[in-house]
C-alpha positions in Angstrom: 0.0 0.0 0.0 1.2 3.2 -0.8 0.9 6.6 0.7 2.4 10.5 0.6 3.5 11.6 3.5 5.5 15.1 3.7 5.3 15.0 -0.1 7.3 11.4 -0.4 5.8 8.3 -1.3 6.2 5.4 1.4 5.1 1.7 1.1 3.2 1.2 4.3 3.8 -2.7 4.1 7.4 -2.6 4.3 7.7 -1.1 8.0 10.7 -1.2 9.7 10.5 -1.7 13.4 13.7 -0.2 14.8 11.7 -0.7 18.7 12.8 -3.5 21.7 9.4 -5.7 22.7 9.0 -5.9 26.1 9.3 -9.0 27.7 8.8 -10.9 31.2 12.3 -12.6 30.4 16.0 -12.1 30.9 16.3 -11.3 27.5 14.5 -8.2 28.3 17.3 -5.1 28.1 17.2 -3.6 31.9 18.8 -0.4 33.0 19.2 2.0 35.9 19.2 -0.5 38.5 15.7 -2.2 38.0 14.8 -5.8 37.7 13.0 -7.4 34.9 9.2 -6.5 33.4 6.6 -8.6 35.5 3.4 -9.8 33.4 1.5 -12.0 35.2 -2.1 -13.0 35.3 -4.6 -11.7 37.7 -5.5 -13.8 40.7 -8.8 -13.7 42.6 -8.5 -16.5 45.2 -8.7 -19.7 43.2 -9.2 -18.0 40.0 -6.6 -16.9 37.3 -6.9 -14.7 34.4 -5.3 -17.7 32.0 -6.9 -19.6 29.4 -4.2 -22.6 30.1 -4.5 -22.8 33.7 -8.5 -24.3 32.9 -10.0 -21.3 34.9 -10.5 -18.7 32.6 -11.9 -17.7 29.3 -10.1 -14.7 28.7 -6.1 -13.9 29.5 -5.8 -10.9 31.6 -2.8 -9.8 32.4 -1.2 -7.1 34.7 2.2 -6.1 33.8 4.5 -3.6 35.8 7.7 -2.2 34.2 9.2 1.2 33.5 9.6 3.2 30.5 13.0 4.3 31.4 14.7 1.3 32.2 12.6 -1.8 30.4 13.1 -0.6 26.3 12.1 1.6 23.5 10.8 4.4 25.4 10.3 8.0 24.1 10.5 10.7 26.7 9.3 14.8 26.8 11.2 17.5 28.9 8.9 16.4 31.8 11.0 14.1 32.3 13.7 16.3 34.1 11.4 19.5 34.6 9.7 20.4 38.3 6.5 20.8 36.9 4.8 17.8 34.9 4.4 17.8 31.4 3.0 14.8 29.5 4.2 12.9 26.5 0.9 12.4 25.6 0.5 16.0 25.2 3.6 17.0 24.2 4.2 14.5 20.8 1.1 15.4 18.7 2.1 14.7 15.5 3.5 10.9 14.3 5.2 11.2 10.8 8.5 13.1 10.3 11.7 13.3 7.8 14.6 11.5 9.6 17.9 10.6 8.4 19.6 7.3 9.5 23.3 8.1 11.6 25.9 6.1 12.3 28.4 6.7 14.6 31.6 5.1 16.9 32.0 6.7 19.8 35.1 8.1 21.1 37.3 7.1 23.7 37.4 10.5 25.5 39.3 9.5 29.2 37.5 6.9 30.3 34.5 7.5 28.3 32.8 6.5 25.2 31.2 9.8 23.6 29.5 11.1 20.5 30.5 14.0 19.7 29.7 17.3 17.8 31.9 17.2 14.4 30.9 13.4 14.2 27.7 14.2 14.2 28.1 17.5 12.2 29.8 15.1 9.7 27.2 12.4 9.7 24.1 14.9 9.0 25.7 17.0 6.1 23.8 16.0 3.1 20.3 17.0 3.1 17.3 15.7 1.5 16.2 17.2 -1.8 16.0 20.6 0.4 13.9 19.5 3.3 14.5 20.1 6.9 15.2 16.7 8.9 12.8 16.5 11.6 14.1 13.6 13.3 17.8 12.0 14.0 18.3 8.5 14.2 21.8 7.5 15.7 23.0 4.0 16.0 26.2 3.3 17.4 29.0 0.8 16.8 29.7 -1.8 17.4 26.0 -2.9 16.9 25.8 -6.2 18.7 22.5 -7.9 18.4 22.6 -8.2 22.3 21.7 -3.9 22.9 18.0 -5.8 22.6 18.9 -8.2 26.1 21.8 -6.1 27.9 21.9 -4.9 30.9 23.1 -1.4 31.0 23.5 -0.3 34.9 26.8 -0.1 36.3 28.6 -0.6 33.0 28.6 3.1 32.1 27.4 3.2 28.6 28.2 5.6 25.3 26.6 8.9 25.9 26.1 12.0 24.1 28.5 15.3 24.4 26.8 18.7 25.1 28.0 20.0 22.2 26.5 17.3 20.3 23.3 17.8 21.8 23.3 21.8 21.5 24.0 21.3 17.6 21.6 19.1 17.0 19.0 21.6 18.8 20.1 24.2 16.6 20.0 22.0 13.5 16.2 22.6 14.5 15.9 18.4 15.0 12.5 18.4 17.4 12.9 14.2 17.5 15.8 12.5 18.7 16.2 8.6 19.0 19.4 6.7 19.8 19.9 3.0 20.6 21.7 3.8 24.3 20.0 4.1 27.5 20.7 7.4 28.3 21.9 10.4 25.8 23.9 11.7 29.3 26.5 9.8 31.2 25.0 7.2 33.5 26.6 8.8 36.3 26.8 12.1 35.9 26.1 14.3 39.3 22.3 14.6 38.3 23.5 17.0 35.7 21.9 16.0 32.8 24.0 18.4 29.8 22.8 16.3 27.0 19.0 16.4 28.0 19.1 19.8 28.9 20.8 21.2 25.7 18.7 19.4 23.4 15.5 20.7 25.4 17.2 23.7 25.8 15.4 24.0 29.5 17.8 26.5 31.9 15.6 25.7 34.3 13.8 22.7 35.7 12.1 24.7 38.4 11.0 27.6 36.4 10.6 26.7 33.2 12.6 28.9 30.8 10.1 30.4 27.9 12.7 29.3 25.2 12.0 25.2 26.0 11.5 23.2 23.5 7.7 22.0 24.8 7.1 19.6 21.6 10.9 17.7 21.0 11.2 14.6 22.4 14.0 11.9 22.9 13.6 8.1 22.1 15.8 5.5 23.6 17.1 2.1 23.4 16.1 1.3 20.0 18.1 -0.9 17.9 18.3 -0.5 14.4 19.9 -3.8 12.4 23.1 -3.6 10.2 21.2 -4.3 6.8 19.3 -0.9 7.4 21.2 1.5 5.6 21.8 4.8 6.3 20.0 7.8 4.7 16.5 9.2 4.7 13.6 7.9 5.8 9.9 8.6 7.1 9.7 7.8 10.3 6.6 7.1 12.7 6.8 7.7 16.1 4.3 5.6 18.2 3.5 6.0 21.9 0.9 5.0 24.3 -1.4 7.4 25.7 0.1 7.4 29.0 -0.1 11.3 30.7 3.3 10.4 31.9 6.6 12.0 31.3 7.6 8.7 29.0 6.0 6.2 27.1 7.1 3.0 25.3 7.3 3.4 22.0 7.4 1.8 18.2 9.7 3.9 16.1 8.9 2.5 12.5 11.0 3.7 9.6 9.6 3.8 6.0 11.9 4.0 2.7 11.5 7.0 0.6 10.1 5.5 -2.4 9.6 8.7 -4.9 11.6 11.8 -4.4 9.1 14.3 -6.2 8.3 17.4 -4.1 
């Protein structure tokens, strides 16, 4: 099936699903310091919510995790502002331009960081003149195993200020990287990366500059075979009024360059 989004022509059945499922297992990624997913059925005294278990008609699950540390999550500046602001209210819109990074990290002290001029580098071309609305960044090397690891304690890659501040100013409003974090895991609370691509001064009192409507996605994981280059991409969330929600990042090949 075909369709015209931003003027391009995509082929809506040939998604590419750059999102982590969630899972109840150890193969489920984990960070900051959290234990697995739980999905479970419901129990009411001798009663469970499973067809298998003979008692049931219906499966009915309950399942706890956190957006932050269980997978493909994508996040709003509510998630480091004093005040709450919503995800839900914050991504309105679902289709954008995107171009397709990718980047090794460099050793900086002990460190593994992206930095400005690789990402400067990476995003140079443009796309038949359009602005790119989102930047996707994988990183190498691009195990298969970012979709089971467990991140805490092992300080991951992260993403410079400087990198952050010029992709703000390259006017990107959707950011998505396959790392937990785009800051340092420890890193005094200070946040640079989140806070220069939000461009929030302050958490308390919001500054009026903010960027209300940019959001950041994490832990994807984007296969080798994808190339990279310019894509439509379509950010999915769940209505959760929350500061994050899991997400389904799907990326669409441009199939007809006509404006």
């Amino acid at each position: 099936m075909i369709a015209k989004i931003h003027n391009f022509q995509i082929d809506l059945s040939k998604p590419i699903d750059i999102s982590i499922p969630l899972t109840n297992t150890d193969e489920n990624p984990i960070a900051w310091y959290i234990e697995k997913p739980v999905i479970e059925p419901v129990v009411f005294g001798d009663w469970i919510g499973k067809v298998s278990e003979g008692k049931s008609s219906t499966n009915f699950n309950t399942i706890s995790f956190n957006p932050h540390g269980h997978g493909t999550h994508t996040e709003c500046l509510g998630h480091i502002t004093n005040d709450f602001y919503s995800i839900n209210q914050s991504l309105k819109q679902f289709f954008f331009i995107a171009k397709l990074i990718t980047i090794e990290p460099e050793i900086i002290g002990e460190d593994l960081v992206i930095t400005k001029i690789q990402v400067k580098n990476a995003i140079a071309s443009s796309l038949a003149g359009k602005t790119i609305e989102a930047l996707i960044i994988r990183t190498l090397p691009n195990q298969k195993d970012k979709k089971s690891r467990k991140y805490s304690h092992t300080n991951p890659p992260y993403l410079s200020e400087e990198a952050a501040v010029f992709i703000r100013e390259s006017k990107i409003q959707h950011l998505l990287i396959d790392l937990p974090s785009v800051d340092k895991e420890h890193d005094e609370g200070k946040l640079l990366a989140h806070k220069a691509f939000w461009n929030v001064t302050n958490t308390v009192h919001l500054n009026s500059d903010a960027r209300l409507y940019a959001t950041i996605t994490e832990m994807i994981f984007v296969p080798d075979e994808i190339e990279d280059g310019n894509y439509i991409l379509n950010l999915q969330i769940v209505s959760f009024e929350n500061d994050a929600s899991p997400s389904k990042p799907i990326l669409y090949k441009i199939a007809d360059f006509r404006l």
